[in-house]
C-alpha positions as CSV (number, residue, x, y, z in Angstrom):
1,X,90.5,234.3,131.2
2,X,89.0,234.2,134.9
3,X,89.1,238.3,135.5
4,X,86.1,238.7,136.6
5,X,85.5,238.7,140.5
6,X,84.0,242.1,141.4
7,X,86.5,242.4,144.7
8,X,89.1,242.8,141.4
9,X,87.3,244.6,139.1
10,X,87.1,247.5,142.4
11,X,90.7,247.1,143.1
12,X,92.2,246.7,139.4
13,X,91.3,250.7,138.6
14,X,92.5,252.2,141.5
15,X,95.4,250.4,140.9
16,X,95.7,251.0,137.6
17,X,95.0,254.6,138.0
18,X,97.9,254.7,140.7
19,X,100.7,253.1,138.1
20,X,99.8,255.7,135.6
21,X,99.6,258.5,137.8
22,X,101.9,258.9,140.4
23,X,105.5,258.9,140.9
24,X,107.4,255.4,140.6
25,X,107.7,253.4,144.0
26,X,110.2,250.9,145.7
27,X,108.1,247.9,144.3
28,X,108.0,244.2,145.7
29,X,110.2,241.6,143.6
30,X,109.2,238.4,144.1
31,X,105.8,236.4,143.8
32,X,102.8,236.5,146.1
33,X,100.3,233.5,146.3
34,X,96.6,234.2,146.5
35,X,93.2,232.3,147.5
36,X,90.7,233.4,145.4
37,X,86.9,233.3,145.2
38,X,84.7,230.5,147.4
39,X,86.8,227.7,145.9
40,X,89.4,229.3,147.8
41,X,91.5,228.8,143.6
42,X,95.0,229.6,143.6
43,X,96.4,232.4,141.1
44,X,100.0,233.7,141.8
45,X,101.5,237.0,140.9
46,X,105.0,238.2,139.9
47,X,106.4,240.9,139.9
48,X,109.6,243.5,139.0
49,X,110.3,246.9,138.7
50,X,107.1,247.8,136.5
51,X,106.2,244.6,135.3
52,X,103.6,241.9,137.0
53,X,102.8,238.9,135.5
54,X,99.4,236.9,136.8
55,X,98.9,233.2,136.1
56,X,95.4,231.6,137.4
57,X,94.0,228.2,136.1
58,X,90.2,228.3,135.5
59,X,87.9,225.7,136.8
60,X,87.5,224.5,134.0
61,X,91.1,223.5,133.7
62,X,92.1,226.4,131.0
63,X,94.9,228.2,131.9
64,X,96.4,232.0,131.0
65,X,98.3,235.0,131.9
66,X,97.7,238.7,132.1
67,X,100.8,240.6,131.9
68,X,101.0,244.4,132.8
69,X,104.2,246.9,131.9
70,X,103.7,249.8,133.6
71,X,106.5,251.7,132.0
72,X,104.8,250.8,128.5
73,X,101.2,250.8,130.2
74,X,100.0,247.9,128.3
75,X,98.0,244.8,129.7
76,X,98.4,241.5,127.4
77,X,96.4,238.5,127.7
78,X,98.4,235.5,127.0
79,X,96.4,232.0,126.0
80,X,99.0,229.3,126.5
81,X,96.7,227.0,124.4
82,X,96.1,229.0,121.7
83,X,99.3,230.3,121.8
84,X,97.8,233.6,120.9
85,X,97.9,236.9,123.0
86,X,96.3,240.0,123.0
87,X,97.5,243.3,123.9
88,X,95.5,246.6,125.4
89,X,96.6,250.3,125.7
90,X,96.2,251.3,129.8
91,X,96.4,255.1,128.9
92,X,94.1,254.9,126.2
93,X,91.7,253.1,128.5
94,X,92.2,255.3,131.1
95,X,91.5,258.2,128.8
96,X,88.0,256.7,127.8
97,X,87.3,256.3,131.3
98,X,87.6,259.7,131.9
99,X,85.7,260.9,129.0
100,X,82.9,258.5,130.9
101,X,83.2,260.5,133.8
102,X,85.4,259.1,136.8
103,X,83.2,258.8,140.2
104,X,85.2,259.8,143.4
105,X,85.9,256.5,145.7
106,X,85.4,256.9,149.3
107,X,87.8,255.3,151.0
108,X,87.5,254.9,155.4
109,X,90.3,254.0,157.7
110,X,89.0,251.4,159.9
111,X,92.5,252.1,162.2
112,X,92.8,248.4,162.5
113,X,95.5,246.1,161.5
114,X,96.4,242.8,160.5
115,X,98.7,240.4,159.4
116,X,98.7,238.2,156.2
117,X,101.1,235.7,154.9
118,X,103.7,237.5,157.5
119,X,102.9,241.2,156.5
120,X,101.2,243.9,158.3
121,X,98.5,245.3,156.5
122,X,95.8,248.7,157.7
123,X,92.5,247.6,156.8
124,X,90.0,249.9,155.3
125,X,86.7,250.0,153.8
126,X,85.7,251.0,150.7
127,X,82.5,252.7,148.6
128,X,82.5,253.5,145.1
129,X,81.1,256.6,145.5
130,X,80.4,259.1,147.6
131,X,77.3,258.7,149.9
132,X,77.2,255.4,149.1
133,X,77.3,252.5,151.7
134,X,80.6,250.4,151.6
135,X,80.7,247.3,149.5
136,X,84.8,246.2,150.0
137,X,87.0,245.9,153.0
138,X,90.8,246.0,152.2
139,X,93.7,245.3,153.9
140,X,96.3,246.9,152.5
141,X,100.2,246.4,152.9
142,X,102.5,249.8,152.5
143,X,106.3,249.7,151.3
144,X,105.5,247.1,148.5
145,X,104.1,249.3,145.7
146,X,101.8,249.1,143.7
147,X,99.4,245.9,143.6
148,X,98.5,245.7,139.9
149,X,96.4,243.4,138.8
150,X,94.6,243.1,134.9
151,X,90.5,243.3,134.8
152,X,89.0,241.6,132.0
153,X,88.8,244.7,128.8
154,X,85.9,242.8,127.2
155,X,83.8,242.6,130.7
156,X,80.9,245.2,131.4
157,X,80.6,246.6,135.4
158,X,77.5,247.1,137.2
159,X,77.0,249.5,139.6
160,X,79.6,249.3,142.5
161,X,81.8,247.2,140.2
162,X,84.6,249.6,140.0
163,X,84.7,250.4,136.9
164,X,83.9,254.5,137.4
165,X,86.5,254.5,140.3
166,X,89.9,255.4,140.9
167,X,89.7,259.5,141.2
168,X,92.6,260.9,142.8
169,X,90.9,263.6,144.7
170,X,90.3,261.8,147.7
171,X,93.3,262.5,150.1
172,X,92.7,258.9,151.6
173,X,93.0,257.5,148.3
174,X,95.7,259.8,147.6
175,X,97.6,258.8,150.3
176,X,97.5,255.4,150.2
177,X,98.9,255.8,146.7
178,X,102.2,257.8,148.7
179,X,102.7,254.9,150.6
180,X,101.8,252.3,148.7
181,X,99.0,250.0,147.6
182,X,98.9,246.6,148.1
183,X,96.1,245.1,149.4
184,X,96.9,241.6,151.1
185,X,93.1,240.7,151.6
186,X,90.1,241.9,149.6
187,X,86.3,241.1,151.0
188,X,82.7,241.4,150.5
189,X,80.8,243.6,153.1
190,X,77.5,243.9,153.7
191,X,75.4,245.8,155.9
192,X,78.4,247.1,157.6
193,X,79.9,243.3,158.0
194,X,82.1,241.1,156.0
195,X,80.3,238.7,154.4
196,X,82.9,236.7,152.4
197,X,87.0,237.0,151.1
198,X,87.2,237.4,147.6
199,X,90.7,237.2,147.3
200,X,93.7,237.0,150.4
201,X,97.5,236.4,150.1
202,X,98.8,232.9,151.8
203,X,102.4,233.7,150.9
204,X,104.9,236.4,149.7
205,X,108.4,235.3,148.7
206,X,110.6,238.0,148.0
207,X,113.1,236.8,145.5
208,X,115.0,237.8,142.4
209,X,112.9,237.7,139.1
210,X,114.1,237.6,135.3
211,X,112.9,239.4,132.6
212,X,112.4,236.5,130.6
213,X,109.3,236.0,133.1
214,X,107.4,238.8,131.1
215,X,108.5,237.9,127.7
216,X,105.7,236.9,125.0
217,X,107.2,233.5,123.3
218,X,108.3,234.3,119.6
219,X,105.7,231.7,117.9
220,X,103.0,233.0,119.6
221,X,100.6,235.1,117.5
222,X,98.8,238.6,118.2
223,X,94.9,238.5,117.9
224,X,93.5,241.5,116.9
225,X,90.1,242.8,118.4
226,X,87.2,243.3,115.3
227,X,86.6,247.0,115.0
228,X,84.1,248.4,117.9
229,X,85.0,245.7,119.9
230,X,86.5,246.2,124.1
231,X,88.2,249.5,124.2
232,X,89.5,250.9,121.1
């Protein structure tokens, strides 16, 4: 399962930590396209209420699904293949990150804006930690919710990677929560420029979405992780 951009693995806890902390928000029903990585590979989101849903075909012609409730806070990994899935506890994840010791973001508001795939977004840059030079631009799109979107359990961050991030103490990050956050365009920077786009939106389509979308199919089978093995 392709989960493993960095620009994703930086975003994915701050969202995460967002769905299971704060209070519920209007969210966007509907899909959203994206580009992702150099190969520019397409991966589409859907979402309702609490629920996203994100398909992405590797390049290697494998397909799958990564499917968050954030009313149950699970994330399941669905192979379509196999037809096999595998299912993760968000709080219990969030509470070993914790133990690890969360790092506080630094988030700066670059008071710029743009627009992608029709929809204003305020761009800002992004450090994972205090002190530290930035490493991610965002442009992030208020009034949709939350963006949520599944990092791979089984991967292993470096440093800047995100995976220490997500602190609520820093009233940028804090308020970008209020209003929403929904980044529309995530890049690379480097020595103060943007060096490449990890991942941008080419189209949102607001539109009604069934239930059945997030629905594991009955003859697919659970796989169960070997003890002390991804996050118990």
């Amino acid at each position: 399962m392709p989960m493993k951009l960095a620009a994703i693995r930086v975003v994915a806890p701050l969202a995460l930590t967002a769905l299971c902390s704060m209070p519920a928000l209007a969210q966007f029903e509907g899909t959203v396209t994206w580009a992702v990585g150099k190969k520019q590979t397409p991966m589409t989101q859907t979402y309702k209420g609490s629920m996203v849903r994100t398909d992405m075909t590797s390049p290697r012609g494998g397909s799958g699904a990564m499917i968050i409730d954030g009313n149950a806070k699970t994330m399941t990994m669905v192979m379509s293949e196999q037809k096999m899935f595998m299912r993760w506890d968000l709080a219990r994840m969030g509470e070993r990150a914790r133990e690890q010791g969360n790092k506080t973001p630094q988030i700066t508001n670059m008071n710029k804006t743009e627009t992608i795939a029709g929809k204003s977004c305020d761009v800002y840059r992004y450090a994972p930690d205090t002190g530290k030079p930035n490493n991610m631009e965002l442009c992030v799109a208020k009034g949709m919710g939350t963006f949520m979107m599944g990092r791979n359990p089984m991967g292993r961050g470096g440093e800047g990677e995100g995976d220490d991030a997500g602190e609520l103490s820093n009233p940028e990050v804090a308020k970008l929560y209020k209003e929403g956050f929904f980044p529309l365009r995530i890049s690379k920077v480097k020595n103060d420029s943007v060096v490449s786009t990890s991942m941008i939106a080419t189209k949102l389509e607001p539109k009604s979405v069934d239930a059945s979308v997030f629905a594991i199919p009955s003859d697919y089978q659970e796989m169960k992780m070997p003890a002390g093995m991804g996050p118990q």
